[in-house]
Structure formats: C-alpha cells, structure tokens
LOTI-368030 format. One record per atom (N, C-alpha, C): residue number from 0; atom name; x, y, z. Coordinates in Angstrom, 1 decimal. Layout:
BEGIN
[rec NUM; "CA"; [X; Y; Z]]
...
***
This chain:
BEGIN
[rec 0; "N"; [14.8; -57.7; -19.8]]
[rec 0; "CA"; [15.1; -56.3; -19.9]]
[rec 0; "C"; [13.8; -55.5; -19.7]]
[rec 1; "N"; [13.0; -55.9; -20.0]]
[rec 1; "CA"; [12.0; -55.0; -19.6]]
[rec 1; "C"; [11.0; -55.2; -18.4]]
[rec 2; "N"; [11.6; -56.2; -17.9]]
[rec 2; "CA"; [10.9; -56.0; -16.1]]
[rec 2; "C"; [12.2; -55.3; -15.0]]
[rec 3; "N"; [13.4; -54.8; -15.8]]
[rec 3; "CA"; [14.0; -53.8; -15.5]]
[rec 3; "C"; [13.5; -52.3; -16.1]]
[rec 4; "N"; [12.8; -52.2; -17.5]]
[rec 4; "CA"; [12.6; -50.8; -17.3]]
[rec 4; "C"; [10.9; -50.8; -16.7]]
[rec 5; "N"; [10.3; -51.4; -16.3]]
[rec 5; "CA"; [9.1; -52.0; -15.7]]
[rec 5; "C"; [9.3; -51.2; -14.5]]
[rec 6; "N"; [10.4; -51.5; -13.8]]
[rec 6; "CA"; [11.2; -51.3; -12.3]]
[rec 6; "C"; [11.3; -49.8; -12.3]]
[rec 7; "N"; [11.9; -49.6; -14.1]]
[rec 7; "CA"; [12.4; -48.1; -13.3]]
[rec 7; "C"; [10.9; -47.7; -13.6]]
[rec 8; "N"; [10.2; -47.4; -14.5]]
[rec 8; "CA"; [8.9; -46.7; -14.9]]
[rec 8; "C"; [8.3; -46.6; -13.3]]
[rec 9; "N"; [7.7; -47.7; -13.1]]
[rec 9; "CA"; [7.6; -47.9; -11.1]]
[rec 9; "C"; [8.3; -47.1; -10.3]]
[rec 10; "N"; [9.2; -46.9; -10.0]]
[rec 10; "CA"; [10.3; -46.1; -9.3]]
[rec 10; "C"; [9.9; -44.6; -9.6]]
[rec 11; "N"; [10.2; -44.4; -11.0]]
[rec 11; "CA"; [9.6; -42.7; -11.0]]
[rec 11; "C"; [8.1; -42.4; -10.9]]
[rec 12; "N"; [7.1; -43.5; -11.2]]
[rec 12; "CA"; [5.6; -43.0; -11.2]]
[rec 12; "C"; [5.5; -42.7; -9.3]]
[rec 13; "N"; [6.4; -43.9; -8.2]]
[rec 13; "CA"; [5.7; -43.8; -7.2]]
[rec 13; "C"; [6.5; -42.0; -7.0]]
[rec 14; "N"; [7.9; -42.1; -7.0]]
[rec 14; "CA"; [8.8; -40.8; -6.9]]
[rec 14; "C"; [7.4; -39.4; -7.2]]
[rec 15; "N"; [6.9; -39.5; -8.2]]
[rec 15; "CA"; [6.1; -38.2; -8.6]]
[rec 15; "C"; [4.9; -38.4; -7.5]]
[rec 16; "N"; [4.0; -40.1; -7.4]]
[rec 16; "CA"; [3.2; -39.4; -6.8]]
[rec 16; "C"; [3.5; -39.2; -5.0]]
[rec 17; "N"; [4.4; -39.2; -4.2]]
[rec 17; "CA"; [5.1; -39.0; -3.6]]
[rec 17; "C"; [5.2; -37.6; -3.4]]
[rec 18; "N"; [5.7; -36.9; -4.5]]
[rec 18; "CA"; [6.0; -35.7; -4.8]]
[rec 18; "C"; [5.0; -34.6; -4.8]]
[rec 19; "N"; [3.8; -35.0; -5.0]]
[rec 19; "CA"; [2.4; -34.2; -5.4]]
[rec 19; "C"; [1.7; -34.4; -4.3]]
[rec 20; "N"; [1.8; -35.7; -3.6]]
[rec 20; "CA"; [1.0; -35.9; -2.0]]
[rec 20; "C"; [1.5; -34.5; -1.0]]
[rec 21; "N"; [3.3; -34.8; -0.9]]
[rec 21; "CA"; [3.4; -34.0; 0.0]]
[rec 21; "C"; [4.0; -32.7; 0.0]]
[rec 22; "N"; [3.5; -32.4; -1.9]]
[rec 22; "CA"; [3.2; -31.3; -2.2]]
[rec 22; "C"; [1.7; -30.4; -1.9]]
[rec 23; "N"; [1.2; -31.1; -1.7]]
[rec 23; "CA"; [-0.4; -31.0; -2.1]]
[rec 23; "C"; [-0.3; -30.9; -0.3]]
[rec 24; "N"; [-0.2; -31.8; 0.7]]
[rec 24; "CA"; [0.2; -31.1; 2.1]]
[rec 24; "C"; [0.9; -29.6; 2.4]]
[rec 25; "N"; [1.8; -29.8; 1.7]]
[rec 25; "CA"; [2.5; -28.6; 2.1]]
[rec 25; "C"; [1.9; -27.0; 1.5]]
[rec 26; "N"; [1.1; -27.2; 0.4]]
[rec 26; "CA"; [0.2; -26.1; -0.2]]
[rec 26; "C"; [-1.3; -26.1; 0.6]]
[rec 27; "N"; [-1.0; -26.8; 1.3]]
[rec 27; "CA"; [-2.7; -27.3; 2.3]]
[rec 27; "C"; [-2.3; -26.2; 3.5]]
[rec 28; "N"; [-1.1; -26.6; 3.9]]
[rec 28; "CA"; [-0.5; -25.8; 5.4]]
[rec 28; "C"; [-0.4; -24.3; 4.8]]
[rec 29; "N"; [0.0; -24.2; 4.2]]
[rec 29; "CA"; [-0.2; -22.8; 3.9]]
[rec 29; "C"; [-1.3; -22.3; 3.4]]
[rec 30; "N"; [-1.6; -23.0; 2.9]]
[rec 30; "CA"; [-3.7; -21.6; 2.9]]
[rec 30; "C"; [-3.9; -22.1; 4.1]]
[rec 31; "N"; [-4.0; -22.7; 4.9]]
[rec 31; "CA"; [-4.6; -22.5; 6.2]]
[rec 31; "C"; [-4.1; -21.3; 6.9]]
[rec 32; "N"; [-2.5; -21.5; 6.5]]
[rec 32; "CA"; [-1.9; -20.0; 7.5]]
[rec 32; "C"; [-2.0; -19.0; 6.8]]
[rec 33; "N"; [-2.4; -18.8; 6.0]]
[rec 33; "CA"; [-2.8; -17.6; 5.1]]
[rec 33; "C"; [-4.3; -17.6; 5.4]]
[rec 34; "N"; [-5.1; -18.1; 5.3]]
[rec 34; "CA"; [-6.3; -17.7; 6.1]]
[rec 34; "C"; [-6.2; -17.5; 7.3]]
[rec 35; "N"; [-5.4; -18.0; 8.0]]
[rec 35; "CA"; [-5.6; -17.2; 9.5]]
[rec 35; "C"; [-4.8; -16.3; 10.0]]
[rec 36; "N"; [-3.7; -15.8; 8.9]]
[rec 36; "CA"; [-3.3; -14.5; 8.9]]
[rec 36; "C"; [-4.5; -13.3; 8.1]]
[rec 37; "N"; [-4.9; -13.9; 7.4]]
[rec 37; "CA"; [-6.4; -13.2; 6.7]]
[rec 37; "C"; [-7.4; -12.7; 7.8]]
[rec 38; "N"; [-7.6; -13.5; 8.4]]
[rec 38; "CA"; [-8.5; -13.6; 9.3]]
[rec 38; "C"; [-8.0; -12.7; 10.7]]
[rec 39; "N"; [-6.7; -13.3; 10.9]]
[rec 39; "CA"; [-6.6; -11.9; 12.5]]
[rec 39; "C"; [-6.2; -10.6; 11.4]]
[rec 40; "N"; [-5.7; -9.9; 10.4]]
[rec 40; "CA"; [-5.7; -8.7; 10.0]]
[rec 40; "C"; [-7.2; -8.1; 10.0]]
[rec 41; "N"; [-7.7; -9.2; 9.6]]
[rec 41; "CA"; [-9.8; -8.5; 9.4]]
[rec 41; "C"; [-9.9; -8.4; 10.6]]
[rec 42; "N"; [-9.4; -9.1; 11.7]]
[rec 42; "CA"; [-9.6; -8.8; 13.7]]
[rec 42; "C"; [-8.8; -7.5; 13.7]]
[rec 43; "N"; [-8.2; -7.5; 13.2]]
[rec 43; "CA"; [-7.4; -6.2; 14.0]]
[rec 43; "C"; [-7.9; -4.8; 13.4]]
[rec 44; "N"; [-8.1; -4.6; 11.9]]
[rec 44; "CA"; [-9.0; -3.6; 11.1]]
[rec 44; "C"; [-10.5; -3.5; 12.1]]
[rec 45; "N"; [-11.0; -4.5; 12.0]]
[rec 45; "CA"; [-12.5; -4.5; 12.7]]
[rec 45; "C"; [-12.0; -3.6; 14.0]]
[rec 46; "N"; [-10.8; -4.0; 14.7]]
[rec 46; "CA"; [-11.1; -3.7; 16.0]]
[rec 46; "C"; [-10.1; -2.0; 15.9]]
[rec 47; "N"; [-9.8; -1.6; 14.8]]
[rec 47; "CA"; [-9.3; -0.3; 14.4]]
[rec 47; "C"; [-9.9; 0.5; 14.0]]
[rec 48; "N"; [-11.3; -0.2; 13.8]]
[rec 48; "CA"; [-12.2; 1.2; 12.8]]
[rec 48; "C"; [-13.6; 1.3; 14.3]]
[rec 49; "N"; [-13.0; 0.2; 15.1]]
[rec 49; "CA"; [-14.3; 0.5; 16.2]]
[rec 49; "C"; [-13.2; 1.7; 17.2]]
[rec 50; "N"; [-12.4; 1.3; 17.0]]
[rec 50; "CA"; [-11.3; 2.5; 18.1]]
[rec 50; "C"; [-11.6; 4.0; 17.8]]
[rec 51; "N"; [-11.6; 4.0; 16.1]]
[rec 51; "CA"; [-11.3; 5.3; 15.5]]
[rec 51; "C"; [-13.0; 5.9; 15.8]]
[rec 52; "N"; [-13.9; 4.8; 15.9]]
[rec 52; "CA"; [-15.5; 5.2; 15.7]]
[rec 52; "C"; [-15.4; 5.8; 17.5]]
[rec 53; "N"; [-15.4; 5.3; 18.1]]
[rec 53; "CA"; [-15.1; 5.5; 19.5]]
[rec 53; "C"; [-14.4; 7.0; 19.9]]
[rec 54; "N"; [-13.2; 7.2; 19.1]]
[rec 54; "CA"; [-12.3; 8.6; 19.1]]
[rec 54; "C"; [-13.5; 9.7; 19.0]]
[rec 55; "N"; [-14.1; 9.2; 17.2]]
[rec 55; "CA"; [-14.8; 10.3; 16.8]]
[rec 55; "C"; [-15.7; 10.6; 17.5]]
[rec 56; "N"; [-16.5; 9.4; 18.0]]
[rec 56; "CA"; [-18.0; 9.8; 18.9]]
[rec 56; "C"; [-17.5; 10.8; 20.7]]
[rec 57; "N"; [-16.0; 10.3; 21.0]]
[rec 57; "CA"; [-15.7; 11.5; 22.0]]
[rec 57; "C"; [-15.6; 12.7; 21.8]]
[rec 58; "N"; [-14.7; 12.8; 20.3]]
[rec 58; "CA"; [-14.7; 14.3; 20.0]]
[rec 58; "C"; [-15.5; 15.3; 19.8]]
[rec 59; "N"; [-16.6; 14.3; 19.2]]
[rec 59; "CA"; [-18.2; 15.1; 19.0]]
[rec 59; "C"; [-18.8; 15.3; 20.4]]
[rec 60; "N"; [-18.7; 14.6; 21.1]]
[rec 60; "CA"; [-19.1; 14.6; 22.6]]
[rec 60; "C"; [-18.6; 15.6; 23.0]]
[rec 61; "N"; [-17.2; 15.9; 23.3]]
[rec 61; "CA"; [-16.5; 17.5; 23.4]]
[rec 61; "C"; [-16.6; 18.2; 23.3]]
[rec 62; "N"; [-16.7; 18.1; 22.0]]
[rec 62; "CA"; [-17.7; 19.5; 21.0]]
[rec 62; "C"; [-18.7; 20.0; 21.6]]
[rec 63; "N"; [-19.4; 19.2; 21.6]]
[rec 63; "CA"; [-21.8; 19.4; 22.1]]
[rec 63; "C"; [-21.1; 20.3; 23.4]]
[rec 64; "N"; [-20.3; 19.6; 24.6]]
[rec 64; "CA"; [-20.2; 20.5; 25.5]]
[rec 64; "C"; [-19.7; 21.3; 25.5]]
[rec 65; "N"; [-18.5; 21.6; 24.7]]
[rec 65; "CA"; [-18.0; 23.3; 24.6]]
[rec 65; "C"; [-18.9; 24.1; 23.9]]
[rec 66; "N"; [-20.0; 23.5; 23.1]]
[rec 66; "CA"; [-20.6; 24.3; 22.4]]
[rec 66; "C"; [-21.6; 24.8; 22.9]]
[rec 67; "N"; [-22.3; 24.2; 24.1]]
[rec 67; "CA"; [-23.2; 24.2; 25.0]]
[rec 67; "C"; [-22.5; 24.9; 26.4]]
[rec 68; "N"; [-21.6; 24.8; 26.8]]
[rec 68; "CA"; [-20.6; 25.9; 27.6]]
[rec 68; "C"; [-20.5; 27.5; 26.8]]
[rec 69; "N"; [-20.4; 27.5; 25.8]]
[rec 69; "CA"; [-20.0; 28.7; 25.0]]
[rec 69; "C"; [-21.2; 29.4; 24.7]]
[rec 70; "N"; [-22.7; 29.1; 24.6]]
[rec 70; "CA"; [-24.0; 29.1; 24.5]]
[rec 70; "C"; [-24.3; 30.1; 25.8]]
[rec 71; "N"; [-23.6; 29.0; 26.9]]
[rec 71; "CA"; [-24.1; 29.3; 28.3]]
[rec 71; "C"; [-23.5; 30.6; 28.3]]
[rec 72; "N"; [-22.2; 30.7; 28.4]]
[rec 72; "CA"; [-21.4; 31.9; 28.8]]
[rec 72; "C"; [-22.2; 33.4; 27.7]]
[rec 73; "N"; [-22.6; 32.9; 26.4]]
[rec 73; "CA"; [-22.9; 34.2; 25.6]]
[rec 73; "C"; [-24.4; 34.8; 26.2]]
[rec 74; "N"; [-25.1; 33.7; 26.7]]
[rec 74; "CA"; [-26.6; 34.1; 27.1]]
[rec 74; "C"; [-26.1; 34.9; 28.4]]
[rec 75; "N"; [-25.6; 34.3; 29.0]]
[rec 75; "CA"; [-25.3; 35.3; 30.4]]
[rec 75; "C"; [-24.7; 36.5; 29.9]]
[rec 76; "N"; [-23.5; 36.8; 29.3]]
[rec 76; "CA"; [-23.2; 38.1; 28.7]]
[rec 76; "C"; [-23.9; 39.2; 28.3]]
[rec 77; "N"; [-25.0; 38.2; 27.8]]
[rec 77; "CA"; [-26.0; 39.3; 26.8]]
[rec 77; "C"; [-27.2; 39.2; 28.0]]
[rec 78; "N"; [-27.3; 38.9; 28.8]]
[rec 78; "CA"; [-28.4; 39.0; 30.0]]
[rec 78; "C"; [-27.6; 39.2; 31.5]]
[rec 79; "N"; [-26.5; 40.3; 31.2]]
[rec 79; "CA"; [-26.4; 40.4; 32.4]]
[rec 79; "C"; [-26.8; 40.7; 33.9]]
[rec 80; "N"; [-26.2; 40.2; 35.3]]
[rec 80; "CA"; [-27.4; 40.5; 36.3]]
[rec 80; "C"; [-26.9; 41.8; 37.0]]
[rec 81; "N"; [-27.7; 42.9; 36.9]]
[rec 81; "CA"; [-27.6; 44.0; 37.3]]
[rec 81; "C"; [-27.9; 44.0; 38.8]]
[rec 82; "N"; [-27.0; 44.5; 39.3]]
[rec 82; "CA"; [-26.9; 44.9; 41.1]]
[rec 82; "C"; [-27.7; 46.5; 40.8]]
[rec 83; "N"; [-28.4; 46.3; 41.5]]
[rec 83; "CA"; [-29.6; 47.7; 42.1]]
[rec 83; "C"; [-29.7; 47.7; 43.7]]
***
C-alpha cells in the first residue's frame, strides 16, 4: 500500500513541478514582450518629442523672419525715399 501512495505522492510532486517550469517559461515570454513593447513606445516618444522640437525650432525660425521682414518694412516707412 504504500508504494502505491509512494506512486501517487510522485505523480503530483512531478505534475507541480511541470507546472512551475512551464509556468516560469510562459512568465519569461512575457516580460520579454513587455520589454520590447516598453522599449519601442520609449522609440516612438523619443522620436515624438524630437518631431515636436523640430516643429518648434521652425516656428521660431518663421517668426525671426517675419520679425525681421516687419523691421525691414517699418525702417523704410519711417525713412522714406523722397523723389526731388
């Protein structure tokens, strides 16, 4: 009788560790894909805040020249060229 429950005790100890191996795999596969879903969202932010830096630095670029066009136009205004 007891190299029958011997049998079963065996039976469930391999069953669990069975159970934790290719548990312990299957929680391995996923942090991997969770880090490299981690990892391309920090690619795509990085490559979102260089787009938006890029936006700003043309808008400011725009600016300098209309500001520097608007400069031009008031100096000539106020120095106009008189025909004699």
């Amino acid at each position: 009788m007891s190299s029958q429950l011997w049998g079963a005790v065996v039976v469930i100890v391999l069953g669990y560790v069975l159970g934790f191996y290719f548990q312990s795999r299957s929680i391995a596969h996923l942090d991997k894909r969770i880090d490299d879903l981690r990892a391309e969202f920090n690619h795509r932010i990085d490559d979102l805040r260089a787009e938006l830096n890029r936006r700003f630095d043309d808008l400011k670029d725009w600016i300098r020249s209309e500001v520097k066009r608007l400069e031009d136009r008031i100096e000539h205004v106020e120095h106009p060229i008189i025909k004699g």
